[in-house]
N, C-alpha and C positions, 0 to 999 in steps of 0.2 A: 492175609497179613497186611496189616494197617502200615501205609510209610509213616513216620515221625518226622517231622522236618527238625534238622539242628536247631541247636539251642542259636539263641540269636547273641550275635560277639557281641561283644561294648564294643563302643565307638568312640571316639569323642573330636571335637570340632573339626572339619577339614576331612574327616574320615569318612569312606563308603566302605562298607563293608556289602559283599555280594553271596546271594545264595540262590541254588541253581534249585527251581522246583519241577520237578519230572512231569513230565507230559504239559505242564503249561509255560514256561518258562523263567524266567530270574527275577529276582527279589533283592532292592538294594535298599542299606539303610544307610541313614544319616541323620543329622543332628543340624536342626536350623540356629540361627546365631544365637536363642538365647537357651540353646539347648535340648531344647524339644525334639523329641523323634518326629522322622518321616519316612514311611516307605513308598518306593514306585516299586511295583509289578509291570514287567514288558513279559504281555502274552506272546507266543508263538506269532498267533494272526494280529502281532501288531499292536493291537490295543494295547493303551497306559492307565493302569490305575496308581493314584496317588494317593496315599493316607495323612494327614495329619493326625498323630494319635497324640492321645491326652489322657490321664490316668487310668490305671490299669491298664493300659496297651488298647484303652475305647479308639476307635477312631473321633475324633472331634468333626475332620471334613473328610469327604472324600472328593475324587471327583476320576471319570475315567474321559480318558481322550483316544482320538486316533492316534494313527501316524504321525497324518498329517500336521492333525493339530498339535501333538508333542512336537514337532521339530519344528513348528510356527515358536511354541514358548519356549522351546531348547535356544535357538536363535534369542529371541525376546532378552530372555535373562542371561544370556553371551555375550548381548551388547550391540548385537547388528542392526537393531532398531534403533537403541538411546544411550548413549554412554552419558553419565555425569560430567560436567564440563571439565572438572578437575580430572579427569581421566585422559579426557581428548586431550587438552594441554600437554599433560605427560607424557604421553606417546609419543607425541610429536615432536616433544624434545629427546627422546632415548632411544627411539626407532625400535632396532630390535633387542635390546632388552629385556627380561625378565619384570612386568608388573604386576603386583598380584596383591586381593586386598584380603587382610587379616581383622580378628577382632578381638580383642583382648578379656579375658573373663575375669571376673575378681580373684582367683589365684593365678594370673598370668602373671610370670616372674617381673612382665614391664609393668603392669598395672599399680600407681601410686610412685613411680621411678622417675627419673627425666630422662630426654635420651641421650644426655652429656655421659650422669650418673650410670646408664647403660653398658656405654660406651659403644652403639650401635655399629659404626661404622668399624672400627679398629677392629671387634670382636666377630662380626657378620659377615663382613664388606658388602653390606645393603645398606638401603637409605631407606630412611624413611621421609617419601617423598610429600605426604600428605596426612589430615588426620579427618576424618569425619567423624565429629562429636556433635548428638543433638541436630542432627543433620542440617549442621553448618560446615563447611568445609574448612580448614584450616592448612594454607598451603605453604610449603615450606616451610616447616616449623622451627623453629628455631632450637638448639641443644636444652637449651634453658626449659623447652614446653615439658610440661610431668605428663606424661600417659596415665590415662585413666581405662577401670573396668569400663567398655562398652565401646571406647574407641573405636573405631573400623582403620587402618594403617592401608595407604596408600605404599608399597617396598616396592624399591626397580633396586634391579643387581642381577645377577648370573642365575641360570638356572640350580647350579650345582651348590651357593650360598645358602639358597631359601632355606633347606632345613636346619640350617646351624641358628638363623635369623628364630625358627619359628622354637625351635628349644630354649633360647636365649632369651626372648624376648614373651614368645606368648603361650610358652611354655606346653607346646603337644610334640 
């Protein structure tokens, strides 16, 4: 008798959904910022496959890694190698903190909003400490700034705020 692997859940941004595949190991998907599916496979023996998939569920790239080298790029895109400047600043002012970066998609309830018209802070108790639009940073934005689809939001606040911030705001 053939296993069937479950059906695979919707996702949507921010989301890993995880599936356990017998005798080789788990299956996590997600959704890169402009949506697009990705899955990693973590074999038993270690090994990382990653998929870029692209219509019909084609893989577009693949690529497989070690351990090793998955926890070289886990690190990498964590931040231990390079933070964005606008990052390092922030921390440094919040310490510990809640930082975390969001992206806004064309129905995200802040997308086309200001974050006065929000009312970010009152409604969340997060800030929105920065904006990366066009990858130019915009730091400290002013109430006045309108958030746009594509934004990338720079939020420091409480761990426990962030999901009211992200209903409110970027709408998952």
């Amino acid at each position: 008798m053939a296993l069937t692997p479950p059906p695979r859940p919707r996702i949507g941004a921010g989301d890993i959904a995880e599936i356990e595949l017998p005798g080789i190991g788990h299956r996590f998907d997600l959704r890169d910022v402009d949506g697009g599916p990705i899955t990693v496979i973590i074999h038993h023996s270690g090994r990382r496959d990653l998929y870029v998939m692209g219509a019909h569920d084609e893989p577009q790239a693949t690529v497989a890694l070690s351990d090793a080298q998955s926890r070289t790029l886990g690190a990498i895109l964590g931040g231990a190698y390079f933070k964005p400047a606008v990052v390092e600043e922030i921390e440094a002012i919040v310490g510990g903190l809640l930082i975390d970066w969001v992206t806004l998609d064309d129905d995200s309830p802040g997308a086309g909003r200001t974050i006065a018209e929000l009312e970010v802070r009152r409604e969340t108790k997060m800030t929105v400490a920065a904006i990366l639009r066009d990858h130019v940073p915009i730091v400290a934005p002013e109430p006045t700034e309108t958030l746009l689809a594509g934004d990338r939001l720079v939020v420091i606040g409480r761990q426990e705020d962030l999901p009211r911030f992200l209903r409110h705001v970027v709408g998952t």
